[in-house]
DSSP file (Angstrom, degrees, kcal/mol; ACC not computed):
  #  RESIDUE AA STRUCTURE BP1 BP2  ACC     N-H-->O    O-->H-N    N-H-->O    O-->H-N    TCO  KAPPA ALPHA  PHI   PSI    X-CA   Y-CA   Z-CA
    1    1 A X              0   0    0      0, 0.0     2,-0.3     0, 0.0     3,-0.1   0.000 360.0 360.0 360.0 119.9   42.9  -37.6    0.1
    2    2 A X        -     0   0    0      1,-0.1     3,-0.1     0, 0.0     4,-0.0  -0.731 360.0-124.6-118.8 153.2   44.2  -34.6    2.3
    3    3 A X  S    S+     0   0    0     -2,-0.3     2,-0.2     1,-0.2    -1,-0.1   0.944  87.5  12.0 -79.9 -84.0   44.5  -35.6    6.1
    4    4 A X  S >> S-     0   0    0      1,-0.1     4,-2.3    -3,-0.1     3,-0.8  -0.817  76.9-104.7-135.6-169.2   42.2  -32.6    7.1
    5    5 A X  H 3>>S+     0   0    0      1,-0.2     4,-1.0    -2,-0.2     5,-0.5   0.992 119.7  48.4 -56.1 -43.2   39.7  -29.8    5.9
    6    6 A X  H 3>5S+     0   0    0      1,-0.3     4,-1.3     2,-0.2    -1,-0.2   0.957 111.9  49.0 -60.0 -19.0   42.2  -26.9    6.3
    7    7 A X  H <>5S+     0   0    0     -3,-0.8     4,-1.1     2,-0.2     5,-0.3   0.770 113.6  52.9 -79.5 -25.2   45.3  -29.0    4.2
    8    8 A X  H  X5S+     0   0    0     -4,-2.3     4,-1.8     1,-0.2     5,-0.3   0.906 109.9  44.9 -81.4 -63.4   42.6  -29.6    1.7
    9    9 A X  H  <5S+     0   0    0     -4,-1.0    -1,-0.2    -5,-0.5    -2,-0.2   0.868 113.5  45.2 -32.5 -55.6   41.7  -26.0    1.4
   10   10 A X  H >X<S+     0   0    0     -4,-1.3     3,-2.2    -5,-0.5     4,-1.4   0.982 109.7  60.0 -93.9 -57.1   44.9  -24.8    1.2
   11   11 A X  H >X S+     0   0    0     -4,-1.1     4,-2.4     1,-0.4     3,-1.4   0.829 112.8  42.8  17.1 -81.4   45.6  -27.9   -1.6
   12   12 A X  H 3< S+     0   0    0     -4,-1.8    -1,-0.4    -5,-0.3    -2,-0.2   0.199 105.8  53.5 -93.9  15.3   42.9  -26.5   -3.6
   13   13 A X  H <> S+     0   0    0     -3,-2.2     4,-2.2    -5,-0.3    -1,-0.3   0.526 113.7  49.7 -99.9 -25.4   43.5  -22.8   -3.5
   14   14 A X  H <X>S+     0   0    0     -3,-1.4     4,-3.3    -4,-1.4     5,-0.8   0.951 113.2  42.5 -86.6 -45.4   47.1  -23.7   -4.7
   15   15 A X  I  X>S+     0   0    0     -4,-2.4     6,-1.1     3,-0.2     5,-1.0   0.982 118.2  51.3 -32.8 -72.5   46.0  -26.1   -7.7
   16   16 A X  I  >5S+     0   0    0      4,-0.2     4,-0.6     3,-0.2    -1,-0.2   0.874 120.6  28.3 -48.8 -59.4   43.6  -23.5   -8.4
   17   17 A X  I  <5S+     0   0    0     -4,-2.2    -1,-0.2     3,-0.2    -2,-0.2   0.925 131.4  29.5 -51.7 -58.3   46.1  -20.3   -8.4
   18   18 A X  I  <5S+     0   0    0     -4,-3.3    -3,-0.2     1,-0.2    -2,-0.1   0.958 123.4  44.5 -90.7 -54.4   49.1  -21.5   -9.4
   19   19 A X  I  <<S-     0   0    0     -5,-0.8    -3,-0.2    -4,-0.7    -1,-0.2   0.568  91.7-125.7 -44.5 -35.8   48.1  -24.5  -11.7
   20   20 A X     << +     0   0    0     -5,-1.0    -4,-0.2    -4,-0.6    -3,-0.2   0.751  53.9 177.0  77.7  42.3   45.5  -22.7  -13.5
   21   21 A X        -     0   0    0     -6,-1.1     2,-0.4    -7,-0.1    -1,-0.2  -0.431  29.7-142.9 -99.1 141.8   43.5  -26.3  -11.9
   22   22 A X        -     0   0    0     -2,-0.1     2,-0.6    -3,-0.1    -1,-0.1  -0.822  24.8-140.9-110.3 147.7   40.0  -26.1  -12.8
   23   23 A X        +     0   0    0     -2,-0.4     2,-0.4     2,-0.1    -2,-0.0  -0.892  24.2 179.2-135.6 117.8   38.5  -27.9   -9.3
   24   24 A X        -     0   0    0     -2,-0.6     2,-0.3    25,-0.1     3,-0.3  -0.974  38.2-131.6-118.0 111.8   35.5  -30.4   -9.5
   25   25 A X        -     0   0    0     -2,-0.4     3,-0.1     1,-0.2    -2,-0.1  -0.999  31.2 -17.2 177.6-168.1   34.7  -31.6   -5.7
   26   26 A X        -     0   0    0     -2,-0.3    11,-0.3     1,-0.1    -1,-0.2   0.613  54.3-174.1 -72.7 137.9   34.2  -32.9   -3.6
   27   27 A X        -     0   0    0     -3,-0.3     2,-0.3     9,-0.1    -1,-0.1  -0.223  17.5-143.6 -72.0 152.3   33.0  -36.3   -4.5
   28   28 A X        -     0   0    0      7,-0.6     7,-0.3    -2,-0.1     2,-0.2  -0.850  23.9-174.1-100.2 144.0   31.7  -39.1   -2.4
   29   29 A X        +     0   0    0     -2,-0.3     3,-0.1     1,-0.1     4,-0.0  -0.911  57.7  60.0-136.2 175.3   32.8  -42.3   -3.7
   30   30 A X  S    S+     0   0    0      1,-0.5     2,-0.1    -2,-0.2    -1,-0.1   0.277  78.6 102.0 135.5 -66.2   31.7  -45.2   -2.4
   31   31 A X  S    S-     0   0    0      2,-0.3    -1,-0.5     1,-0.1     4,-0.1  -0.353  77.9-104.2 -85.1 167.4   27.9  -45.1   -2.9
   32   32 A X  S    S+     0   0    0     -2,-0.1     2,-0.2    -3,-0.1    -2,-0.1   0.962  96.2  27.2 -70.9 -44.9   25.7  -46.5   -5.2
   33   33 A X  S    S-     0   0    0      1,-0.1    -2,-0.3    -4,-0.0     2,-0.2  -0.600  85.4 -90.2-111.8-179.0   25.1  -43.6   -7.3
   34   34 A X        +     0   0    0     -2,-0.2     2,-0.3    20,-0.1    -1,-0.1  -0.411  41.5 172.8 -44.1 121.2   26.6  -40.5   -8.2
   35   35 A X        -     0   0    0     -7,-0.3    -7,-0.6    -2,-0.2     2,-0.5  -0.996  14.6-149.9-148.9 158.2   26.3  -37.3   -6.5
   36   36 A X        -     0   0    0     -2,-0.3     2,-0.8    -9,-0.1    -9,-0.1  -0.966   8.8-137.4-122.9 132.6   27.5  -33.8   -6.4
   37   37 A X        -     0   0    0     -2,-0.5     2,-0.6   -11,-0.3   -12,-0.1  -0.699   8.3-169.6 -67.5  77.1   28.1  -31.0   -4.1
   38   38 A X        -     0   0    0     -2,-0.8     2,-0.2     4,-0.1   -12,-0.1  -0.486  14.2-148.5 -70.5 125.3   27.4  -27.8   -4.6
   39   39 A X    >   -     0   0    0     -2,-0.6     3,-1.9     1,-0.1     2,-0.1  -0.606  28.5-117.2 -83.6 157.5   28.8  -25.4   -2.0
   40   40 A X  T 3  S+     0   0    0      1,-0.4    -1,-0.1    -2,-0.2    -2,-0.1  -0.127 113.2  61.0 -85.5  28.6   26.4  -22.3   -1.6
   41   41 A X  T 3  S+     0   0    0     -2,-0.1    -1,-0.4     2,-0.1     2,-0.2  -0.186  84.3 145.2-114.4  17.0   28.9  -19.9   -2.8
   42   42 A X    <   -     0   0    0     -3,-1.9    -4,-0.1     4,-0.1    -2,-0.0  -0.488  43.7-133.5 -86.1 156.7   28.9  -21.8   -6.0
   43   43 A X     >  -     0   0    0     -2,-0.2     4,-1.0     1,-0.1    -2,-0.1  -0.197  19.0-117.8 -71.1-176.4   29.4  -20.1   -9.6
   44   44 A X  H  > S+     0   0    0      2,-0.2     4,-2.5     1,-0.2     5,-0.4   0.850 123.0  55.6 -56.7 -47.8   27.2  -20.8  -12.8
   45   45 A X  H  > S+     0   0    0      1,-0.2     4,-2.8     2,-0.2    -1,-0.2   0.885 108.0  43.0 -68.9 -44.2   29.8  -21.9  -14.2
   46   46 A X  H  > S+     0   0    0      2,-0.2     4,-2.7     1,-0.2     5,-0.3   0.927 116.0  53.9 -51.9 -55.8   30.6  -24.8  -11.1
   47   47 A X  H  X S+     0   0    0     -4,-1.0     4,-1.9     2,-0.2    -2,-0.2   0.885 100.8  53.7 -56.5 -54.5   27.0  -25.4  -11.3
   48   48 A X  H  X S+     0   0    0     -4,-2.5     4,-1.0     2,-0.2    -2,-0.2   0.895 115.8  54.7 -49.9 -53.8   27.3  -26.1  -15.6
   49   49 A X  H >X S+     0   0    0     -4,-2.8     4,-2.2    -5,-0.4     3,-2.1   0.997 106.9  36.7 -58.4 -60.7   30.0  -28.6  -14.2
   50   50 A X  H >X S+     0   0    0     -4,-2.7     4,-1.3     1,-0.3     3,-0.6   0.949 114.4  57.7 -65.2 -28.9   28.6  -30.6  -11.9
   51   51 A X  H 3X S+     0   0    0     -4,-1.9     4,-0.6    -5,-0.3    -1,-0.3   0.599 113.9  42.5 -78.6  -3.5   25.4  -30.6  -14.1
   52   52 A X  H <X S+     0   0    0     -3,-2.1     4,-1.0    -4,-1.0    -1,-0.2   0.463 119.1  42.9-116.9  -5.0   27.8  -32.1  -17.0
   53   53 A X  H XX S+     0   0    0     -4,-2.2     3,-1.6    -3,-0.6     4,-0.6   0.708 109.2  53.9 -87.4 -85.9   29.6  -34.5  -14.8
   54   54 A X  H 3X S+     0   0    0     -4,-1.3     4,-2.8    -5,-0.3    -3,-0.1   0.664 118.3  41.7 -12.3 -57.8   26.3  -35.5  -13.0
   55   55 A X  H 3X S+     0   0    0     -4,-0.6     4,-1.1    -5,-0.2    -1,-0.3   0.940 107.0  57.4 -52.0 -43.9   25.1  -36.3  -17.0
   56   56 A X  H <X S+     0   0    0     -3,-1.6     4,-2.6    -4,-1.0     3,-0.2   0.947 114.8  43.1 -61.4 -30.9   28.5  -37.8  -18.1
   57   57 A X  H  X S+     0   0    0     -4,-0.6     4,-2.3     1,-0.2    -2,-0.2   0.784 104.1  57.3 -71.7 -20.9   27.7  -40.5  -14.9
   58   58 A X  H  X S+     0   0    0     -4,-2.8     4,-1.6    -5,-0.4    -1,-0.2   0.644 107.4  49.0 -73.3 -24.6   24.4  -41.2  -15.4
   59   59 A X  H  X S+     0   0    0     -4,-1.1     4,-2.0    -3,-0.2     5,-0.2   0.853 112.7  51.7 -85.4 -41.1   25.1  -42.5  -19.2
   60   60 A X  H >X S+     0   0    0     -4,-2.6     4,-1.9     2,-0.2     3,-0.6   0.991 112.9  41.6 -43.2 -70.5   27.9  -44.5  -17.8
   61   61 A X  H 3X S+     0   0    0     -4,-2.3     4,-1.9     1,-0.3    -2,-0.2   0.812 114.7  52.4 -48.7 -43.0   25.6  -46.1  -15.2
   62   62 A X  H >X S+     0   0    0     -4,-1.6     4,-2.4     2,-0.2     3,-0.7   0.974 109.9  50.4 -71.0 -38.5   22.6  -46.6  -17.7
   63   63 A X  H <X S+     0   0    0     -4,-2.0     4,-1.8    -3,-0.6    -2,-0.2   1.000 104.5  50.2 -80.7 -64.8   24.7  -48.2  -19.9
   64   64 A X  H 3< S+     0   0    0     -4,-1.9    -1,-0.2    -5,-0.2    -2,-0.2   0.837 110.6  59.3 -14.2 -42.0   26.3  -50.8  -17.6
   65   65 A X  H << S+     0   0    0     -4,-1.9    -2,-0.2    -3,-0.7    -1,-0.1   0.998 108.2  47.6 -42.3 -69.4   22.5  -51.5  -16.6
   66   66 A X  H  <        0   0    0     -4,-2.4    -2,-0.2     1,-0.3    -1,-0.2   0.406 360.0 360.0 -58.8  -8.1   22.1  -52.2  -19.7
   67   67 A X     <        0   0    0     -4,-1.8    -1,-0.3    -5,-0.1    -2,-0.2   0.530 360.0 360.0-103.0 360.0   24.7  -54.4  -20.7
């Protein structure tokens, strides 16, 4: 939780650079279901993420239904 957008920006450019940080956001939590954000400058590869996170929640959530 960063304070405001431009410390979060800067946050994630350093994770990203220095860390080698692979960077999946930003989430809502919070809601009932799952959702993801793609920002419009996103790669394929950001896109292949959220579309394998989106999947990994959706099995959680059906399976909780179900139990």
């Amino acid at each position: 939780v960063m304070p405001a957008l431009h410390s979060a920006s800067i946050a994630t450019s350093l994770l990203t650079s220095v860390g080698g940080a692979t960077v999946i956001g930003p989430m809502l939590t919070g809601i009932a279901y799952p959702i993801q954000i793609a920002p419009l400058g996103a790669a394929v590869s950001d896109i292949v993420t959220f579309a394998a996170l989106a999947a990994f929640q959706a099995g959680q959530m059906a399976e909780v239904k179900s139990a």
